[in-house]
C-alpha positions as CSV (number, residue, x, y, z in Angstrom):
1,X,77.6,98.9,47.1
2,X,76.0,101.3,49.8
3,X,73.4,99.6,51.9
4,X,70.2,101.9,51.3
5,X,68.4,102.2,55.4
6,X,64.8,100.2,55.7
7,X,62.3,102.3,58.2
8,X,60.0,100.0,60.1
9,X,58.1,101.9,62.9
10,X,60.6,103.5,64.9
11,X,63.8,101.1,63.5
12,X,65.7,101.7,61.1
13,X,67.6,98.7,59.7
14,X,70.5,100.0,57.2
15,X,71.0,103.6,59.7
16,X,73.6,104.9,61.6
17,X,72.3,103.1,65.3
18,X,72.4,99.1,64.9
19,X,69.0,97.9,64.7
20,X,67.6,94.6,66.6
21,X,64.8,92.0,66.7
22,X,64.0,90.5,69.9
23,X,61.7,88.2,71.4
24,X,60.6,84.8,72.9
25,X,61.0,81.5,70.0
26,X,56.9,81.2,70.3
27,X,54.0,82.8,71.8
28,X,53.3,80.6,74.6
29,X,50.4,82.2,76.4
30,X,48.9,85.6,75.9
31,X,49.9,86.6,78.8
32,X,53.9,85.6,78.9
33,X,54.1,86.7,75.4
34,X,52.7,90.6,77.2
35,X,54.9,90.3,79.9
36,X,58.0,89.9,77.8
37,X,57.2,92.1,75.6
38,X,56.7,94.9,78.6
39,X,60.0,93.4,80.0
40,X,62.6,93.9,76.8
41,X,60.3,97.4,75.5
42,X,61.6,98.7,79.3
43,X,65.2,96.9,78.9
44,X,65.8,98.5,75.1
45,X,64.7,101.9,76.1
46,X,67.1,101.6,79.1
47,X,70.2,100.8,76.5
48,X,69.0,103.3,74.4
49,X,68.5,100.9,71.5
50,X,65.5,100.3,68.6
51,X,64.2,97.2,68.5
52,X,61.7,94.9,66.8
53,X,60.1,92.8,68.8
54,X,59.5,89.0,67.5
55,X,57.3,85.8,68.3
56,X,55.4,83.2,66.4
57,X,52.2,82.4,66.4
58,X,53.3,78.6,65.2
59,X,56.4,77.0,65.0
60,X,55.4,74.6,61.8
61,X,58.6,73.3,61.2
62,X,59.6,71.0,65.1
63,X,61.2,68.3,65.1
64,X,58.3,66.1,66.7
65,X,54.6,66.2,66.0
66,X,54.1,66.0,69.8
67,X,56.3,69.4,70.4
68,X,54.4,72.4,71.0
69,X,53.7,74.7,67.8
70,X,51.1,77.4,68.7
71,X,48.5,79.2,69.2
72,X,47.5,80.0,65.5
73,X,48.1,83.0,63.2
74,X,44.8,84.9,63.5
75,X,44.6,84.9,67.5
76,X,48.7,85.4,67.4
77,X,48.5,88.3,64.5
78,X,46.0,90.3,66.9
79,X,47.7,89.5,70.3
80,X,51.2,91.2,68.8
81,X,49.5,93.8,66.8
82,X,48.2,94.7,70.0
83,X,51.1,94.8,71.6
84,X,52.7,96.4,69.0
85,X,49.7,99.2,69.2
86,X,50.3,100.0,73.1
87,X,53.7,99.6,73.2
88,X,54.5,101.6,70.6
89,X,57.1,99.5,69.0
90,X,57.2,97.8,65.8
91,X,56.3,93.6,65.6
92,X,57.4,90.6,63.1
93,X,56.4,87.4,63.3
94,X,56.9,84.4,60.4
95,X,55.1,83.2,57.5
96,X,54.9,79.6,56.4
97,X,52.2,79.9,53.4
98,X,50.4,82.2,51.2
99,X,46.7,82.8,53.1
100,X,48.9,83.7,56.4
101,X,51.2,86.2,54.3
102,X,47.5,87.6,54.1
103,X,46.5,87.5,57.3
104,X,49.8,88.7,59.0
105,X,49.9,91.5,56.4
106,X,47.2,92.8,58.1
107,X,48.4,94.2,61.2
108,X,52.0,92.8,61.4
109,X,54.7,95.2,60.6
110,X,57.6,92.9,59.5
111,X,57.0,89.4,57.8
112,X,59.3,87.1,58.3
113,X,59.9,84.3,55.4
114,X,61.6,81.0,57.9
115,X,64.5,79.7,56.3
116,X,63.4,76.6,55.1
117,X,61.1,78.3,52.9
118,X,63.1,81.1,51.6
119,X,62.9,80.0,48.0
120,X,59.1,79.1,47.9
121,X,58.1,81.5,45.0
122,X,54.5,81.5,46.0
123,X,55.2,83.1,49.5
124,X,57.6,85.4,48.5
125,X,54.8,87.3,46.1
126,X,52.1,86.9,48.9
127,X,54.3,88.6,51.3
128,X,55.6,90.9,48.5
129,X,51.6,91.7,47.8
130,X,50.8,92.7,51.3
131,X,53.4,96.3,51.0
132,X,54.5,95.3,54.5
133,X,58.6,95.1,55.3
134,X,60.2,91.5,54.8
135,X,63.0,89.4,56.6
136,X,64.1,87.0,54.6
137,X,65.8,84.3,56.7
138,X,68.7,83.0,54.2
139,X,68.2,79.0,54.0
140,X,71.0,76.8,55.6
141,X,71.5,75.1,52.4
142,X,72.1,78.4,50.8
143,X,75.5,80.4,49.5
144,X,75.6,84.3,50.6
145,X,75.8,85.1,46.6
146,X,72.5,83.1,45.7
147,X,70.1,85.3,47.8
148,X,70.0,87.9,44.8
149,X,67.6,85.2,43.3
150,X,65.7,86.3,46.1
151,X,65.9,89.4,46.2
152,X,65.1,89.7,41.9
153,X,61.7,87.5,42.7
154,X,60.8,90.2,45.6
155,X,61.8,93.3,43.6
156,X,60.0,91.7,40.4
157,X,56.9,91.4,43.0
158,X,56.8,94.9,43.8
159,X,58.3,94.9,47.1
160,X,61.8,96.5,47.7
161,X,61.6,96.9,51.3
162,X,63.2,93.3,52.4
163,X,66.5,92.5,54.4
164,X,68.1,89.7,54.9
165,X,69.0,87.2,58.2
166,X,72.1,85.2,58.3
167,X,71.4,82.0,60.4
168,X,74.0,79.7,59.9
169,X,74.9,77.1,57.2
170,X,74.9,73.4,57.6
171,X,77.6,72.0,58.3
172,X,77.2,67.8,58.5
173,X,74.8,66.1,60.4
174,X,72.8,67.8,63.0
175,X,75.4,70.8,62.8
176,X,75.9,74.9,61.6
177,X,78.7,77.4,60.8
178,X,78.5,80.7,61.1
179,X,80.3,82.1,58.3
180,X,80.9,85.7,59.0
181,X,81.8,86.0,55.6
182,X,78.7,86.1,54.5
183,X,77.5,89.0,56.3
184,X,80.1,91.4,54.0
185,X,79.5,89.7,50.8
186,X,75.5,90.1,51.4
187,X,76.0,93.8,52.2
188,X,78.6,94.2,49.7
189,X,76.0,93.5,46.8
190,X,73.8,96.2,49.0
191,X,71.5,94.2,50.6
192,X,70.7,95.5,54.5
193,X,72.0,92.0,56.4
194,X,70.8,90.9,60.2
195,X,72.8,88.5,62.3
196,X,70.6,85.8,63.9
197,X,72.9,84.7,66.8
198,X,70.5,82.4,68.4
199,X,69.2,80.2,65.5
200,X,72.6,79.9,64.1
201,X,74.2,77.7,67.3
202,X,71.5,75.4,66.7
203,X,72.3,71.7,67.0
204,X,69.3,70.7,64.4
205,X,67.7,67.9,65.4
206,X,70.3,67.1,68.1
207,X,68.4,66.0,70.6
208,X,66.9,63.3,69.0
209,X,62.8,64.8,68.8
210,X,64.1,67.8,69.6
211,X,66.4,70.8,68.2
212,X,69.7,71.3,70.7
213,X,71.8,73.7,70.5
214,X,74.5,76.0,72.3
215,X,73.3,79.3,73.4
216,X,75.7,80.6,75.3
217,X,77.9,80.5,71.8
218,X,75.2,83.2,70.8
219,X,76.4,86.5,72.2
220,X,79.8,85.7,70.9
221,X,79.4,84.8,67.4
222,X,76.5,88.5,68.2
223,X,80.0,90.2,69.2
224,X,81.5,89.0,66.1
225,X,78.8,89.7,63.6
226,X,78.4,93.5,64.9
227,X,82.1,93.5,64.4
228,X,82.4,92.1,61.2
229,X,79.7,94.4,59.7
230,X,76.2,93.9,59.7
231,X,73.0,96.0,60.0
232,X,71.8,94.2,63.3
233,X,71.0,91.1,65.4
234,X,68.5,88.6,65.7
235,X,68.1,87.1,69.1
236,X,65.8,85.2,71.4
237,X,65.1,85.7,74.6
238,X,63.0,83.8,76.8
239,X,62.2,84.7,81.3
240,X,63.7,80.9,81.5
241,X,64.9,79.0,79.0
242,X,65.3,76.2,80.2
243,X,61.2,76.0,80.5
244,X,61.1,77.3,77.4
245,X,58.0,75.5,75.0
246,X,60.5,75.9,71.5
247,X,64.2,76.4,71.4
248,X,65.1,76.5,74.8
249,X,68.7,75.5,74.4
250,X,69.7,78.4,72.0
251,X,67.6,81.5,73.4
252,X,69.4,83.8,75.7
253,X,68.2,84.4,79.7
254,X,66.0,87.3,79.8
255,X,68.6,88.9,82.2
256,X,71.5,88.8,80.3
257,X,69.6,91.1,78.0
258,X,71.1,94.3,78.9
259,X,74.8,93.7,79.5
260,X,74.7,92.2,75.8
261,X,72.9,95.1,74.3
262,X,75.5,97.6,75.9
263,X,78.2,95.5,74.6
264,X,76.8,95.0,71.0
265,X,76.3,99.3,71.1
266,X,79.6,99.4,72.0
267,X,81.2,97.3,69.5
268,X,78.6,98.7,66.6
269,X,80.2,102.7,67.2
270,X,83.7,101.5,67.4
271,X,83.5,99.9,63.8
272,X,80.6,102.2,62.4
């Protein structure tokens, strides 16, 4: 079934140019979250390539209840919409209830629903409700074929304007798969389909209190993905990773950005 194209700001997820969504795990500070955002706006209009740019204001699902979560969804929803506003590029952050589906649909341009929460009926029709674009991030415990359930609630809700982000499958204990796979069945029953390379060589819970992972898997299994076929990639990127407040061990050196980006291009026109 044709993929019909998703506009959001200046991206468009479903077109002819691969479309991507980057950005630090968390908003640490107001002012590294700026500084990032500065760095990868001047890095993806070097390559030549749309992006979305992505933080959260809370991570509510860590491992520990001493890791670091936040800074809260009103005062992160009006730092990124202000970045958004001067850099003229579009934002997404994620949702974890109904009130903040509200209050991100303010100003937010793309609401993302986190994976473990993909199902939760409630926040799919408050994010539906607000008009605004939607990632859905396809739960780990969930089949490639059973995100049409999704898809029906959101449609049912009045919102058409969703995609989709494959981020692995469990496999075992404190393990994922990517199952590239996935990525042609979900845009073979027309759904537009993003590849989340850095969640999806996550080692949950691996570290004991702490999600590990393997990030320099990421722009590999990004390779295969644009490859394969999808509409485009999910990664984050963080100055120093190691230092990193949430998910250091899967997000990708700040640096690296641009070689990957010009290799992910590449790859994208050869198969387009």
């Amino acid at each position: 079934m044709k993929v019909k194209s998703l506009k959001i700001g200046n991206v468009i997820i479903g077109g002819k140019r691969p479309a991507f969504i980057l950005g630090p795990c968390v908003i640490e500070s107001e002012k590294f979250v700026w500084r990032i955002a500065k760095k990868i706006a001047e890095i993806c209009s070097a390559a030549d390539v749309d992006f979305i740019f992505k933080a959260s204001y809370d991570k509510a699902n860590r491992s520990s209840v001493r890791s670091f979560r936040g800074i809260g969804v009103r005062e992160g929803c009006e730092i990124l919409s202000a970045i958004g506003r001067d850099l003229k590029i579009a934002v997404t952050t994620d949702v974890h209830s109904s009130k903040e589906a509200g209050t991100a649909g303010e100003s937010i341009d793309m609401l993302q629903i986190p994976a473990f929460l993909c199902r939760q009926t409630d926040l799919l029709r408050a994010a539906a409700e607000t008009g605004r674009a939607i990632n859905v991030k396809k739960g780990q415990f969930l089949a490639p074929w059973d995100v049409r359930n999704i898809a029906e609630k959101l449609i049912v809700f009045g919102n058409s304007k969703f995609c989709f982000t494959e981020r692995g499958t469990t496999f075992g204990y404190n393990n994922l798969v990517a199952d590239m796979r996935s990525l042609f069945w979900m845009r073979e029953a027309g759904y537009r389909v993003i590849f989340d390379a850095t969640h999806s060589v996550q080692r949950p819970g691996g570290a004991g209190d702490s999600t590990s992972g393997d990030a320099v898997l990421a722009p590999a299994l990004a390779r295969a993905a644009m490859a394969t076929g999808c509409d485009g990639i999910f990664m984050e990127v963080h100055e120093n990773p190691a230092r990193a407040l949430s998910d250091g061990p899967t997000q990708i050196p700040l640096k690296d950005l641009p070689k990957h980006l010009r290799m992910l291009k590449a790859i994208h026109a050869a198969v387009s």
